[in-house]
DOKEMAR-319238 format. One record per residue: residue number from 0; residue in one letter; x, y, z of N, C-alpha, C in turn. Coordinates in Angstrom, 3 decimals, padded with zeros to 6 digits. Layout:
BEGIN
[NUM,'A',[X,Y,Z],[X,Y,Z],[X,Y,Z]]
...
end
This chain:
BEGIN
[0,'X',[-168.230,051.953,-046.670],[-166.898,051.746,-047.239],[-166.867,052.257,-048.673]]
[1,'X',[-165.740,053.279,-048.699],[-165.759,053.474,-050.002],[-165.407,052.057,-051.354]]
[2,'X',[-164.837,052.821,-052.632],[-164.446,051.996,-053.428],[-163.548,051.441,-053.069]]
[3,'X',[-162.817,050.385,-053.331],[-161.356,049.786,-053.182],[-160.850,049.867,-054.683]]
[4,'X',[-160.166,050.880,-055.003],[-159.095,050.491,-056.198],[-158.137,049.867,-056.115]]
[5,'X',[-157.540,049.558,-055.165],[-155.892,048.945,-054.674],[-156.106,048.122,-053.526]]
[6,'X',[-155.603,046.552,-053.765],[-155.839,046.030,-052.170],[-154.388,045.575,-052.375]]
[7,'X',[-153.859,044.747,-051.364],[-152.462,044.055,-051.082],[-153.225,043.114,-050.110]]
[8,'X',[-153.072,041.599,-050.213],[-153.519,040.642,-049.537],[-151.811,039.756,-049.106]]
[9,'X',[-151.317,039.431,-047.535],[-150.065,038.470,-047.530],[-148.960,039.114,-048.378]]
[10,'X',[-148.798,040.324,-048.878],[-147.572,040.418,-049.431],[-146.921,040.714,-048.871]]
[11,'X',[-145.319,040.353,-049.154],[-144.336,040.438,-048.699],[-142.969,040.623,-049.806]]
[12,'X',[-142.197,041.335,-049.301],[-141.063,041.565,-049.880],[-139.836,041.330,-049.425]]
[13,'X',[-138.751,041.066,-050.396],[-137.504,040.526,-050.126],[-136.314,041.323,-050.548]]
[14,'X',[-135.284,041.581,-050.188],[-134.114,041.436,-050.820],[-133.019,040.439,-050.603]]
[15,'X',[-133.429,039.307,-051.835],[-131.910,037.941,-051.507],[-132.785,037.395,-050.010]]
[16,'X',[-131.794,037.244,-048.896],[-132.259,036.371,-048.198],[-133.116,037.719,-046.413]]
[17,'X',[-133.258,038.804,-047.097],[-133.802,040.079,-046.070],[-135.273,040.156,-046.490]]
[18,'X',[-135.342,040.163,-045.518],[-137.538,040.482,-045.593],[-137.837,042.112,-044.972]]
[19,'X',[-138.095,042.640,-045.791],[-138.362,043.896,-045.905],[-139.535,044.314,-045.715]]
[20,'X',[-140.637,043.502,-046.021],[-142.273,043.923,-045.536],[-143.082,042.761,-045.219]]
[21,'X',[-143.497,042.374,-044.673],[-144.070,041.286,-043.897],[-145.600,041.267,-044.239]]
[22,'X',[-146.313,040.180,-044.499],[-147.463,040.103,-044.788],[-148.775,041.583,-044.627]]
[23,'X',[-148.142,042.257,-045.816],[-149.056,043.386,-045.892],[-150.676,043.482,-046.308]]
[24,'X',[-151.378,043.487,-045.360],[-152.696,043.240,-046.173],[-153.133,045.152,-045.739]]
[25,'X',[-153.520,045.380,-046.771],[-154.058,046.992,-047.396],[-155.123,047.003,-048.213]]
[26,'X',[-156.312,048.231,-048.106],[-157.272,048.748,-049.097],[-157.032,049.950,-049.284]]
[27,'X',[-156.591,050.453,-050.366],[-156.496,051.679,-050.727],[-157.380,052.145,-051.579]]
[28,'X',[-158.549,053.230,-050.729],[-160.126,053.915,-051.182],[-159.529,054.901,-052.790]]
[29,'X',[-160.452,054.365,-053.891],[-160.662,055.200,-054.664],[-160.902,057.411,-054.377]]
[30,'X',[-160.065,057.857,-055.135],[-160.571,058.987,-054.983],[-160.459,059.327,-053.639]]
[31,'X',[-159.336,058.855,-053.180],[-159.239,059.248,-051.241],[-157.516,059.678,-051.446]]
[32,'X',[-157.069,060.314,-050.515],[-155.165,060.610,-050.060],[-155.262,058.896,-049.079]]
[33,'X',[-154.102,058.461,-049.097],[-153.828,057.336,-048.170],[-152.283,057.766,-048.074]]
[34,'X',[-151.780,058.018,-046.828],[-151.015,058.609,-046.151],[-150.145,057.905,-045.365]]
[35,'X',[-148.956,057.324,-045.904],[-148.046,056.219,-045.170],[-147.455,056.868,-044.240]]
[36,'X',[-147.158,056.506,-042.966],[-146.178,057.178,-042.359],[-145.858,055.892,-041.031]]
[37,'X',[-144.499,056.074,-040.258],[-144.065,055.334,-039.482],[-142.399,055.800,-039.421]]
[38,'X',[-141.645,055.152,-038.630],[-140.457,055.544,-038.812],[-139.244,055.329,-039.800]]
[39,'X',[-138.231,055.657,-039.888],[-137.680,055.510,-040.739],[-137.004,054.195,-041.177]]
[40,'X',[-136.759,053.785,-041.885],[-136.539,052.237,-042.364],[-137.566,051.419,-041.929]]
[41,'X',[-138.615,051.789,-041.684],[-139.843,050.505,-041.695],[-140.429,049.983,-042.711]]
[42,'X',[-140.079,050.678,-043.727],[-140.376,049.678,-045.826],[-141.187,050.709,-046.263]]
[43,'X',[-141.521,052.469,-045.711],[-142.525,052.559,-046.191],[-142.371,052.951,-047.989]]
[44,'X',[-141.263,053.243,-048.326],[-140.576,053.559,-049.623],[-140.711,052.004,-050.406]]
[45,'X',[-140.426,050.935,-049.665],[-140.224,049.740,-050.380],[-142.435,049.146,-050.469]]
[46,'X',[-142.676,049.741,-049.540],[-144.347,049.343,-049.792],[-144.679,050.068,-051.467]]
[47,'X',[-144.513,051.650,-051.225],[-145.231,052.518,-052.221],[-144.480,051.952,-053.496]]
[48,'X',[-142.880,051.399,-053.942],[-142.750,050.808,-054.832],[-143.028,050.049,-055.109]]
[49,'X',[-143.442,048.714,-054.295],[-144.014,047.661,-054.576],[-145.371,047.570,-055.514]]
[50,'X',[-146.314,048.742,-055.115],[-147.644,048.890,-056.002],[-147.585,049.141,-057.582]]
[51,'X',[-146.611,049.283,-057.509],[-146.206,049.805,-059.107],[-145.310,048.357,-059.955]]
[52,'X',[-144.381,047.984,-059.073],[-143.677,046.981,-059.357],[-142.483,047.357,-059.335]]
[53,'X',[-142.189,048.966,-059.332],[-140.931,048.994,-059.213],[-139.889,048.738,-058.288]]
[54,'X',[-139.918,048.385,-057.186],[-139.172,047.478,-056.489],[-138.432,046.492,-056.950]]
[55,'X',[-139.011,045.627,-058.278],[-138.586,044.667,-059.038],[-137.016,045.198,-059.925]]
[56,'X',[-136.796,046.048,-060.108],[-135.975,046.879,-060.764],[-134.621,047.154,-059.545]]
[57,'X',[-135.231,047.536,-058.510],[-134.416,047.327,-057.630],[-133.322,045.979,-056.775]]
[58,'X',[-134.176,044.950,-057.542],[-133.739,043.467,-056.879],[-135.001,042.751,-055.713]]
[59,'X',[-135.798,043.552,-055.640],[-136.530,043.309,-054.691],[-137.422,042.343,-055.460]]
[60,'X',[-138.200,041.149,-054.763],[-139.265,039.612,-054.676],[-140.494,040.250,-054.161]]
[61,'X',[-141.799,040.401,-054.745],[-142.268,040.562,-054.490],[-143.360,038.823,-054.187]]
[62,'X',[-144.415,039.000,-053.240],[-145.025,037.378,-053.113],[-146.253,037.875,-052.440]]
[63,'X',[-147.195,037.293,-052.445],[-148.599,037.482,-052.135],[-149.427,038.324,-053.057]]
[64,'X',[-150.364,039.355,-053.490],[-151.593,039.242,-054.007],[-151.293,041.483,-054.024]]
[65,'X',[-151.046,041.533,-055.056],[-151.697,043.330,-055.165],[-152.983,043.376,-056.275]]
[66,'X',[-153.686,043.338,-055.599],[-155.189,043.696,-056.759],[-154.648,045.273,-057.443]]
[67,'X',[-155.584,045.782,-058.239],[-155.329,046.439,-058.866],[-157.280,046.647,-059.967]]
[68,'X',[-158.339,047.153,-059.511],[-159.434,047.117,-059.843],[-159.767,045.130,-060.170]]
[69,'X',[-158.809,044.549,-059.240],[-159.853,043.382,-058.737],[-158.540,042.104,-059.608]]
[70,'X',[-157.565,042.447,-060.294],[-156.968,042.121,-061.250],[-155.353,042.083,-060.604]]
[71,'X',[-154.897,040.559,-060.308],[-153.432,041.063,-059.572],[-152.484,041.475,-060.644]]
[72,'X',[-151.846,042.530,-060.007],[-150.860,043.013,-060.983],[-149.580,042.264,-061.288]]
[73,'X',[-149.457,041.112,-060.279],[-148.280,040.595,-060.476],[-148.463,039.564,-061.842]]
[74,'X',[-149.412,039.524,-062.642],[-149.305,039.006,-063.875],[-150.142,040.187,-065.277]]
[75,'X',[-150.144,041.273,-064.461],[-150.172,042.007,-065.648],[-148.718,042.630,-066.243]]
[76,'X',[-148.910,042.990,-067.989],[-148.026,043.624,-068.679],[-147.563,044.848,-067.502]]
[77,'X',[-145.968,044.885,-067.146],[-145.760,046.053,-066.791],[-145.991,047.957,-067.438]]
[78,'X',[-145.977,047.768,-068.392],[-146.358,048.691,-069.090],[-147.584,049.169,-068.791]]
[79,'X',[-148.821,048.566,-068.905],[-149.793,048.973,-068.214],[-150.073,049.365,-066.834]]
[80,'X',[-149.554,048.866,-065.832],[-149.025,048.785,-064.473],[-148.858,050.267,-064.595]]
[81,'X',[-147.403,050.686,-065.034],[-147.230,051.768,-065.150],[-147.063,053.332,-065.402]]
[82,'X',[-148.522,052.843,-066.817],[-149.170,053.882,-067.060],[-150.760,053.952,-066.051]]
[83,'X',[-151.078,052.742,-065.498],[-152.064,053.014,-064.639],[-151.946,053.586,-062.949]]
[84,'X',[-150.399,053.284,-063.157],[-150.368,054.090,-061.698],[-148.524,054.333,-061.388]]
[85,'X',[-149.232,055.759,-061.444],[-147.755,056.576,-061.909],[-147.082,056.656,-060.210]]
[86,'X',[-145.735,057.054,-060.518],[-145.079,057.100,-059.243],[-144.100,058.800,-059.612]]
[87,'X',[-143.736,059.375,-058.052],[-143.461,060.976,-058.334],[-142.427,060.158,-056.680]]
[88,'X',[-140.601,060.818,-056.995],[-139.913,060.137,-056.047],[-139.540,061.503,-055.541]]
[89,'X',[-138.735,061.659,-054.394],[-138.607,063.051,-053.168],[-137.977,063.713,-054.045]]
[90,'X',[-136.640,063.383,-054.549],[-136.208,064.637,-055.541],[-136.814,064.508,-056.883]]
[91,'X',[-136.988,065.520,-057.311],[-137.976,065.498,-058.435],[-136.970,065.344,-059.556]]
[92,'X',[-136.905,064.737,-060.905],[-136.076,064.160,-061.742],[-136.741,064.649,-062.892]]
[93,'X',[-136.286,065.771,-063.145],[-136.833,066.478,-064.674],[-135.706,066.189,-065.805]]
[94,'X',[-136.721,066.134,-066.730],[-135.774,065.349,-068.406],[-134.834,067.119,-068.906]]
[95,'X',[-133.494,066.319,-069.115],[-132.800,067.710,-069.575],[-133.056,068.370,-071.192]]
[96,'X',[-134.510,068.483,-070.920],[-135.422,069.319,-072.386],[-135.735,070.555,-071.541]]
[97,'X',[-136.507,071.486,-072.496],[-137.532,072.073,-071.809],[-138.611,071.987,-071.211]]
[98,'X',[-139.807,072.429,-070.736],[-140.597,072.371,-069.908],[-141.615,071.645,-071.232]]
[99,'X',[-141.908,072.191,-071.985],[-142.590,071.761,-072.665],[-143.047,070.040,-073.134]]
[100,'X',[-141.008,069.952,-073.847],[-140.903,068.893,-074.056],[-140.710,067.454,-072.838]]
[101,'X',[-140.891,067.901,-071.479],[-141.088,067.223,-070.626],[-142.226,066.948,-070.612]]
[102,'X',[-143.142,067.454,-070.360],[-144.608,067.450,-070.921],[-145.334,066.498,-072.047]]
[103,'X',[-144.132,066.681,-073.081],[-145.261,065.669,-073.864],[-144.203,064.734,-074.335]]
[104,'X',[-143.198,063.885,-073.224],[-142.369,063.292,-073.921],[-142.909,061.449,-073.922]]
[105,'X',[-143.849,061.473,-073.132],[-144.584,060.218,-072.644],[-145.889,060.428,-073.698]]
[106,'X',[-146.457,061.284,-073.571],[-147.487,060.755,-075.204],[-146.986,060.767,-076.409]]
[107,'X',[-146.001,061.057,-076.304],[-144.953,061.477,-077.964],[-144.532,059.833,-077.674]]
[108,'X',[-143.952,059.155,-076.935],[-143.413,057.957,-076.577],[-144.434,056.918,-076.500]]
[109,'X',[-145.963,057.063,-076.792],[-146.940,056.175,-076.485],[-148.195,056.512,-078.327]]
[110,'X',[-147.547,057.140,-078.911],[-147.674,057.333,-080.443],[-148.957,058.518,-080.484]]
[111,'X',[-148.725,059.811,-079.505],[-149.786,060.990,-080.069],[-148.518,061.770,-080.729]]
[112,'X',[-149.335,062.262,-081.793],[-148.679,062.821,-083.182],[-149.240,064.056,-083.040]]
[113,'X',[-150.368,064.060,-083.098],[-151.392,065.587,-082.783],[-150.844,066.435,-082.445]]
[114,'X',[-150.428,067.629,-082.909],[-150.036,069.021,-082.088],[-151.271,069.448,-081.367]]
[115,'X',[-152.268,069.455,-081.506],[-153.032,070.002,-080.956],[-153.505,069.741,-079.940]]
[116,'X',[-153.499,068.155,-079.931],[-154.272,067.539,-078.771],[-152.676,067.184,-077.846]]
[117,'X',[-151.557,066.958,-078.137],[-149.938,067.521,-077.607],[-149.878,068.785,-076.764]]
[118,'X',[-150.726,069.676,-077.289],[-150.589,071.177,-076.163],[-151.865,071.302,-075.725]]
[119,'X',[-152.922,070.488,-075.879],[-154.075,070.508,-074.921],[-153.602,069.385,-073.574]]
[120,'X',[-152.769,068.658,-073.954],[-152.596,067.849,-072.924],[-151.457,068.574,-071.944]]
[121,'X',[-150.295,069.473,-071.824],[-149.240,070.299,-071.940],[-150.516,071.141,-070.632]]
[122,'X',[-151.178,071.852,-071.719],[-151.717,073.100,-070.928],[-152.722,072.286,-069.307]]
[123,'X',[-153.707,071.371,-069.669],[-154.348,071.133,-069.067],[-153.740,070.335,-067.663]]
[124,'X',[-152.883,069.622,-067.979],[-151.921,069.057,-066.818],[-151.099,070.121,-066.074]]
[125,'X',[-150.305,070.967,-066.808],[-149.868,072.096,-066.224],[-150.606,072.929,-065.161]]
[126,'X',[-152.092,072.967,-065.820],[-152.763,073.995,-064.714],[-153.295,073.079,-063.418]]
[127,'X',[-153.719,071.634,-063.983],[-153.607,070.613,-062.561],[-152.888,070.679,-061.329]]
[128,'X',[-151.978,071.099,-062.113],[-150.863,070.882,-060.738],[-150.223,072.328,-060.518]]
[129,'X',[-150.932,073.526,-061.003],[-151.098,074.864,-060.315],[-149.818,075.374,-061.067]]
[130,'X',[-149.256,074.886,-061.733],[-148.066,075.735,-062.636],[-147.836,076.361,-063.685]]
[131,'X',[-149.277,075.976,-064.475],[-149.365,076.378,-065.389],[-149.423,078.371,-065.812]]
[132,'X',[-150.045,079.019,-064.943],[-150.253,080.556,-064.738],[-148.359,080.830,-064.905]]
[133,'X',[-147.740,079.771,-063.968],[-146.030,080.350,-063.732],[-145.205,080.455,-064.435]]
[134,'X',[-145.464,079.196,-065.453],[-144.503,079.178,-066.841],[-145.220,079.317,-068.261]]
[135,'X',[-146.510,079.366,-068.233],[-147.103,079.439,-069.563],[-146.374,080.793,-070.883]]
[136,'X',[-145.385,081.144,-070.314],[-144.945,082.181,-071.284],[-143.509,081.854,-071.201]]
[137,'X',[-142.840,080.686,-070.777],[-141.579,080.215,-070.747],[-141.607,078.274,-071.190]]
[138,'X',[-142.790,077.959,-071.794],[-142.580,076.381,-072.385],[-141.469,075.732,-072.565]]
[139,'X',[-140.379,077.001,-073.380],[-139.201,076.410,-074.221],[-137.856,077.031,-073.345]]
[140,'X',[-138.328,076.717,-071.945],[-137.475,077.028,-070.796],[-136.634,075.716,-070.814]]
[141,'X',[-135.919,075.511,-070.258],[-134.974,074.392,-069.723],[-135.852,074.250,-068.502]]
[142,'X',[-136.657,073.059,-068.281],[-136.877,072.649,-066.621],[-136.621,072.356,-066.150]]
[143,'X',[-134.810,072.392,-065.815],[-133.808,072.511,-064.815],[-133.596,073.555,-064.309]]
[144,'X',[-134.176,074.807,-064.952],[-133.726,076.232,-064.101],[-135.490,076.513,-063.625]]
[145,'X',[-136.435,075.663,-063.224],[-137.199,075.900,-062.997],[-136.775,076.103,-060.994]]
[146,'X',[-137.318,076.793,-059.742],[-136.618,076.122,-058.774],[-137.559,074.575,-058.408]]
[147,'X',[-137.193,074.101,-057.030],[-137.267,072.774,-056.469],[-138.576,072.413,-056.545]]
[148,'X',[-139.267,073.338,-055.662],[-140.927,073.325,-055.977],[-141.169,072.989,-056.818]]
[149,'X',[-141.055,074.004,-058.203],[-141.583,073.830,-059.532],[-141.392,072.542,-060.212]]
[150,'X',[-140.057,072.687,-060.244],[-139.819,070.864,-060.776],[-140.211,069.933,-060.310]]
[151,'X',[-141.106,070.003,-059.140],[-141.411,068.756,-058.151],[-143.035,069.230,-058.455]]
[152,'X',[-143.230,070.008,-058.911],[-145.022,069.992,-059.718],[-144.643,069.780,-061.435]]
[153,'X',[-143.863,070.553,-061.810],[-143.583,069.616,-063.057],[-143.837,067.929,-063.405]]
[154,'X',[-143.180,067.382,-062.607],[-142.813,066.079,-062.746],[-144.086,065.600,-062.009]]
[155,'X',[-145.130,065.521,-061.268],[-146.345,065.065,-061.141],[-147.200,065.855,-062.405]]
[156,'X',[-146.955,066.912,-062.984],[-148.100,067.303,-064.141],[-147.416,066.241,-065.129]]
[157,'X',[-146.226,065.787,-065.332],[-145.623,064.715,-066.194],[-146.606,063.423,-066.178]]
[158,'X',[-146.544,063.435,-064.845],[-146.572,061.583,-064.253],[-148.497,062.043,-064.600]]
[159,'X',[-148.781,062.917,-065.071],[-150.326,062.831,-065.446],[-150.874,062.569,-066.568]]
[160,'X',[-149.582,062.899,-067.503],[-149.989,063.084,-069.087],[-150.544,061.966,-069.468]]
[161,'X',[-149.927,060.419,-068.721],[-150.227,059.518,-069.341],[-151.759,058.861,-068.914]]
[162,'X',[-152.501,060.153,-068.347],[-153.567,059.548,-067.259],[-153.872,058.423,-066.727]]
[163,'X',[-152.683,058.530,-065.320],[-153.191,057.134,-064.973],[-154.220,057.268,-063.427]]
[164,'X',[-154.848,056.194,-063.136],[-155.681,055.879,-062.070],[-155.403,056.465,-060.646]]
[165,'X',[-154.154,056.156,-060.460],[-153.346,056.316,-059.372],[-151.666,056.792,-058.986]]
[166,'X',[-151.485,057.783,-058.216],[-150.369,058.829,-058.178],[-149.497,058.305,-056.868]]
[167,'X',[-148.591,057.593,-056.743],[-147.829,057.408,-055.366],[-146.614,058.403,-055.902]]
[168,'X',[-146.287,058.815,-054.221],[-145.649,060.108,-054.373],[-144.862,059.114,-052.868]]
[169,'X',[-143.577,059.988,-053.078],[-142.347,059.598,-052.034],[-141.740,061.047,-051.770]]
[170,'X',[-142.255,060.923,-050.021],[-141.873,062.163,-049.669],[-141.654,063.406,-050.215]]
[171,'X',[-142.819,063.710,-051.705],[-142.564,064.558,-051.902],[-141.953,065.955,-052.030]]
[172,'X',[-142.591,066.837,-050.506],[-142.249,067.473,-049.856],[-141.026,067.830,-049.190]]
[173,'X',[-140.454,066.716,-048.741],[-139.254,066.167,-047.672],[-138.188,067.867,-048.011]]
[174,'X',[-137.859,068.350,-049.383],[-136.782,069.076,-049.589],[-137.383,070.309,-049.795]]
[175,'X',[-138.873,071.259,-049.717],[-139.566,071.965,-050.350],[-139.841,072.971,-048.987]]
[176,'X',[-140.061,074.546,-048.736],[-140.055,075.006,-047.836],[-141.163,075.108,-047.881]]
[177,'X',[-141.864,075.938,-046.819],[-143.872,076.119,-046.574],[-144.475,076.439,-047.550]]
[178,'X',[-143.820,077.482,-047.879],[-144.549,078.154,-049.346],[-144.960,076.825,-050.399]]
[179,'X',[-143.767,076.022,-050.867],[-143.888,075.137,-052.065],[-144.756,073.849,-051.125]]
[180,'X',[-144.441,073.492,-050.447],[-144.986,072.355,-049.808],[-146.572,072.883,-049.477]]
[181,'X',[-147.613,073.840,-049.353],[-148.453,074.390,-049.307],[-148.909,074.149,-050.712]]
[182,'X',[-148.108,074.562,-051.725],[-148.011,074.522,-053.312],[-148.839,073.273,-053.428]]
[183,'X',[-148.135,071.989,-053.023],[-148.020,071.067,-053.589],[-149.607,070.127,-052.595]]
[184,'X',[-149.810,070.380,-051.420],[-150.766,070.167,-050.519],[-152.178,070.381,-051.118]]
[185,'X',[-152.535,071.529,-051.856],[-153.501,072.467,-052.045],[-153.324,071.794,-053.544]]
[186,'X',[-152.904,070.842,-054.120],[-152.848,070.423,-055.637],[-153.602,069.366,-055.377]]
[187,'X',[-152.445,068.266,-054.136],[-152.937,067.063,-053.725],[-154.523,066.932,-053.409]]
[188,'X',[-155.423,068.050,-052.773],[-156.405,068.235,-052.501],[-157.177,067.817,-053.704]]
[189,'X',[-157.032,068.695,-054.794],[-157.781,068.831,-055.931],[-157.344,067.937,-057.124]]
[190,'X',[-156.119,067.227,-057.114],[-156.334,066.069,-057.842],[-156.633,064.777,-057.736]]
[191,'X',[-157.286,064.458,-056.158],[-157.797,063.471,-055.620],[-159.464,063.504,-056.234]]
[192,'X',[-159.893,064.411,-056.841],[-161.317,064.600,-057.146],[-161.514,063.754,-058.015]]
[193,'X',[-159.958,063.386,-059.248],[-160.135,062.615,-060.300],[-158.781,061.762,-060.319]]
[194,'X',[-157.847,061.647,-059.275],[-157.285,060.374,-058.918],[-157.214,059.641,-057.376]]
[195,'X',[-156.228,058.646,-057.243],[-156.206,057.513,-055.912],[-154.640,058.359,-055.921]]
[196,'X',[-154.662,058.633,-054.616],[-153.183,059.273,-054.108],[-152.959,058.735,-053.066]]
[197,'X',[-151.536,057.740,-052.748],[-150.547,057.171,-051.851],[-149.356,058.209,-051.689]]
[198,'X',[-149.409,058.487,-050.695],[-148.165,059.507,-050.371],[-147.716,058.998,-048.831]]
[199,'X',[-145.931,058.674,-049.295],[-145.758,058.516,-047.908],[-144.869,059.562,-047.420]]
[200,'X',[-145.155,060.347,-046.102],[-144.637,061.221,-045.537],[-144.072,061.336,-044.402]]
[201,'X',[-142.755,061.626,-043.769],[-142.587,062.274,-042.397],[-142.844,062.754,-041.540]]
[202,'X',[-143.855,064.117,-042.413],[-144.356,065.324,-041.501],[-145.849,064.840,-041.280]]
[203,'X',[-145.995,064.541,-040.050],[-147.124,064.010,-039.280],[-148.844,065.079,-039.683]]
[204,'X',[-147.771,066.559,-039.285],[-148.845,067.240,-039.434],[-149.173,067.288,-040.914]]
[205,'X',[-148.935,066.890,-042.144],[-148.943,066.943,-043.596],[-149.749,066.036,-043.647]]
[206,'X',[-149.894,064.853,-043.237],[-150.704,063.659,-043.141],[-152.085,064.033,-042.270]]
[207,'X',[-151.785,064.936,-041.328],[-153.329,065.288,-040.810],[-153.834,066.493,-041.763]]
[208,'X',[-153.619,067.364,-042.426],[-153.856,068.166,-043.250],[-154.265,067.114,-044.404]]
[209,'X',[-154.079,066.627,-044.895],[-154.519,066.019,-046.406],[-154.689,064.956,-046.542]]
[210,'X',[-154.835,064.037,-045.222],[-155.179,062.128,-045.931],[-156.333,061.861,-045.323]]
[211,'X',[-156.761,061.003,-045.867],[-158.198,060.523,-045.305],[-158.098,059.496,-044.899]]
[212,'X',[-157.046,058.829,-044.933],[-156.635,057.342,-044.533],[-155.506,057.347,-044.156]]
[213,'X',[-154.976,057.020,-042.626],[-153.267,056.848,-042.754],[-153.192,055.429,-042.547]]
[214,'X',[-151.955,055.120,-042.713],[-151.676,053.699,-042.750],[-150.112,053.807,-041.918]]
[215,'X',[-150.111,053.259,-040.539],[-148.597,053.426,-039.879],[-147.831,052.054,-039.756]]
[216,'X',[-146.632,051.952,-040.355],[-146.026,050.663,-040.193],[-144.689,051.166,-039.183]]
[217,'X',[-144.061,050.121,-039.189],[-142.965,049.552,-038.108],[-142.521,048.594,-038.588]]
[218,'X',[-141.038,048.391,-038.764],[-140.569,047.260,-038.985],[-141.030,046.741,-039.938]]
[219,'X',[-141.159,046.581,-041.190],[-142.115,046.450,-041.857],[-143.707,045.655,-042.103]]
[220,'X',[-144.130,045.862,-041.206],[-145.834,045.348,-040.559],[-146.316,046.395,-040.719]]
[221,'X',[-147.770,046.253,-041.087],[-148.479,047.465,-041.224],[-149.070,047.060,-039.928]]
[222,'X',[-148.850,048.230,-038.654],[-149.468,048.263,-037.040],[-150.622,048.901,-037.086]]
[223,'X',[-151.560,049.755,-037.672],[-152.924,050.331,-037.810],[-152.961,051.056,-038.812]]
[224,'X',[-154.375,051.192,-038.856],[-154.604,051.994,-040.053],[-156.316,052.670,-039.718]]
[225,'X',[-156.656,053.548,-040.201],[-157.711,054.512,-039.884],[-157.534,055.626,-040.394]]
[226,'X',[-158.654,056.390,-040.163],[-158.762,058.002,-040.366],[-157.242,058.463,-039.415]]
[227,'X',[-157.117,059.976,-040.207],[-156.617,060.854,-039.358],[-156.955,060.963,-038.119]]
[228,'X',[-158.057,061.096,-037.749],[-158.270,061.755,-036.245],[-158.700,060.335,-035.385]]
[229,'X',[-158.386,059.053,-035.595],[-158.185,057.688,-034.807],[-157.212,057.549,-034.724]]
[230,'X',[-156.008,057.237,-036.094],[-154.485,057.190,-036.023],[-153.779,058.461,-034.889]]
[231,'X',[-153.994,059.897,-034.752],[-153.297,060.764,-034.545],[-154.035,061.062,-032.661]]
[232,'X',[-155.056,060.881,-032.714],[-156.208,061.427,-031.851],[-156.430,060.460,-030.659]]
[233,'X',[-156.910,058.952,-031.086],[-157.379,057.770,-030.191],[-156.657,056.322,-031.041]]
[234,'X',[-155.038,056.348,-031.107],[-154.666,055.057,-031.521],[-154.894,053.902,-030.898]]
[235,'X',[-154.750,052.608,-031.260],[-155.074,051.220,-030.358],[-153.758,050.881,-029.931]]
[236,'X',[-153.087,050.976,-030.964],[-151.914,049.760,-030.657],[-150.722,051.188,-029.598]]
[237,'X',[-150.094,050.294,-028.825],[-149.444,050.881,-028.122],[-148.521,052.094,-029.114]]
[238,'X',[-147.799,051.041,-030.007],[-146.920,050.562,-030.845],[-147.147,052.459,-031.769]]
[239,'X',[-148.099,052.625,-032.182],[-148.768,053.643,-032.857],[-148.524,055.054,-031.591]]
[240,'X',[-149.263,054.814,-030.427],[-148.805,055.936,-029.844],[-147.590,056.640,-029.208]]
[241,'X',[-146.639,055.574,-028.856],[-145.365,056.071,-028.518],[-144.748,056.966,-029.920]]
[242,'X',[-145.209,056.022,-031.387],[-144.201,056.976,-032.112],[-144.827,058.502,-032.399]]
[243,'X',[-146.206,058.500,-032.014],[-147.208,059.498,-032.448],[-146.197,060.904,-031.386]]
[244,'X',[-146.071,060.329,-030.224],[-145.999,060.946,-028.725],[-144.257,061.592,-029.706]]
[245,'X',[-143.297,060.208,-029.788],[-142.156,060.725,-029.892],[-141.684,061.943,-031.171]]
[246,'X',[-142.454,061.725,-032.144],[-142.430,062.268,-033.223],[-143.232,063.895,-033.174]]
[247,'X',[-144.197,064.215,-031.933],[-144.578,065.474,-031.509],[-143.717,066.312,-030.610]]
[248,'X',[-142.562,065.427,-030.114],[-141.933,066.052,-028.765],[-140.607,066.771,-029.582]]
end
C-alpha cells in the first residue's frame, strides 16, 4: 500500500434537508491520479469539493472525518486547506490580467515581493504544465485570448504557484478537443511525480489512460474502487458493470 495523503472516514454531505453523499469512506495514494467516475448526478463534483471545503461556500454540511496527512481538515484554518490542495473547475476561469499577472497574482497575494523569485515561479509553473514554450514571448498577453486548452493549462500552472500537495480537477477536459485533452493528459502524467491528483471524469477511456486508482460512485455511495484494469476489466459489484457495459455501448 502506498502512502495515504487523503482519507475520508463516514462522511457525508448535505444540502438543508438533501443528502448528497452518503457515508464516504476513501484513501487517496500519495503521488498517484485517483480517478472519480460514475454517472451523472451521483455527487461526484460534490465529493471532489468537499476535500477542499469548498462545498461549504456552496451551502453544503459537511459531517464525518477528511484526514488530510493524518490531520482532519474540518478544524483546520481554511486558508491552509486551500493552499494545500488546490482545485482546477471544467471551464477554466482566467483573471481578466495578462498571462503573466495571472501567474503571480496568488504569491503577490500571499506577500512575495521578489521579482526574481516572481518570474522564477511564472516560468517554472508555466513549463509544468507544457505552456510555457507557447506563450513565453507573449506574458503581457491578455489570458482571455489565450484559446480553451490554453486557459485550462493556465489556470492549473496558477493553481501551482501556491505549491500545494494536492490538485483536484473537475472534468477538466469535458470542453477540450483530442489535441488539448492529450495536452492536458501527458501534463497530468508528469505532475503526479511531485503531486496527489483527484480528477473526476466522464470519459471512461481518460480514466484508463491516466489513473491508478478509480473510485466509481452511484447515487452518492462510493460502489468500488481499485485499479484501472479491476474497475474496467473484472468489476465485483453488479452495480459497477452495467454502467461500465452502458457507458461503452
Amino acid at each position: 500500500m502506498n502512502e495515504i495523503i487523503l482519507k475520508t472516514e463516514n462522511m457525508c454531505v448535505s444540502y438543508g434537508k438533501k443528502n448528497i453523499l452518503k457515508n464516504i469512506d476513501i484513501c487517496i495514494e500519495k503521488n498517484k491520479i485517483t480517478a472519480i467516475i460514475g454517472p451523472s448526478g451521483c455527487g461526484k463534483s460534490t465529493f471532489l469539493k468537499s476535500l477542499n471545503r469548498t462545498v461549504e461556500e456552496y451551502g453544503g454540511k459537511i459531517e464525518g472525518s477528511i484526514y488530510l496527512n493524518g490531520q482532519n481538515i474540518l478544524s483546520m484554518p481554511l486558508q491552509t486547506i486551500r493552499n494545500t490542495i488546490g482545485m482546477v473547475f471544467q471551464t477554466p476561469v482566467v483573471f481578466p490580467f495578462s498571462i503573466y499577472k495571472n501567474m503571480t497574482y496568488a504569491p503577490i497575494y500571499y506577500g512575495e515581493k521578489n521579482k526574481d523569485r516572481l518570474n522564477e515561479i511564472v516560468i517554472s509553473n508555466l513549463k509544468k504544465s507544457g505552456l510555457y514554450d507557447e506563450v513565453k514571448n507573449d506574458l503581457n498577453m491578455q489570458a482571455s485570448k489565450l484559446s480553451g486548452g490554453q486557459q485550462q493549462r493556465l489556470v492549473i500552472a496558477r493553481c501551482l504557484t501556491v505549491n500545494p500537495e494536492i490538485i483536484l480537477l473537475d472534468e477538466p477536459c469535458s470542453a477540450l478537443d483530442i489535441k488539448n485533452t492529450a495536452h492536458i493528459e501527458k501534463m497530468l502524467m508528469e505532475l503526479k511525480k511531485e503531486y496527489t491528483i483527484v480528477i473526476v471524469t466522464h470519459n471512461l477511456a481518460q480514466a484508463k489512460r491516466i489513473a491508478d486508482n478509480v473510485v466509481f460512485m452511484e447515487e452518492g455511495s462510493v460502489i468500488e474502487t481499485g485499479t484501472p484494469s479491476k474497475i474496467f476489466n473484472n468489476p465485483v459489484d453488479l452495480r459497477t458493470q452495467e454502467y461500465i457495459i452502458y457507458m461503452n455501448n
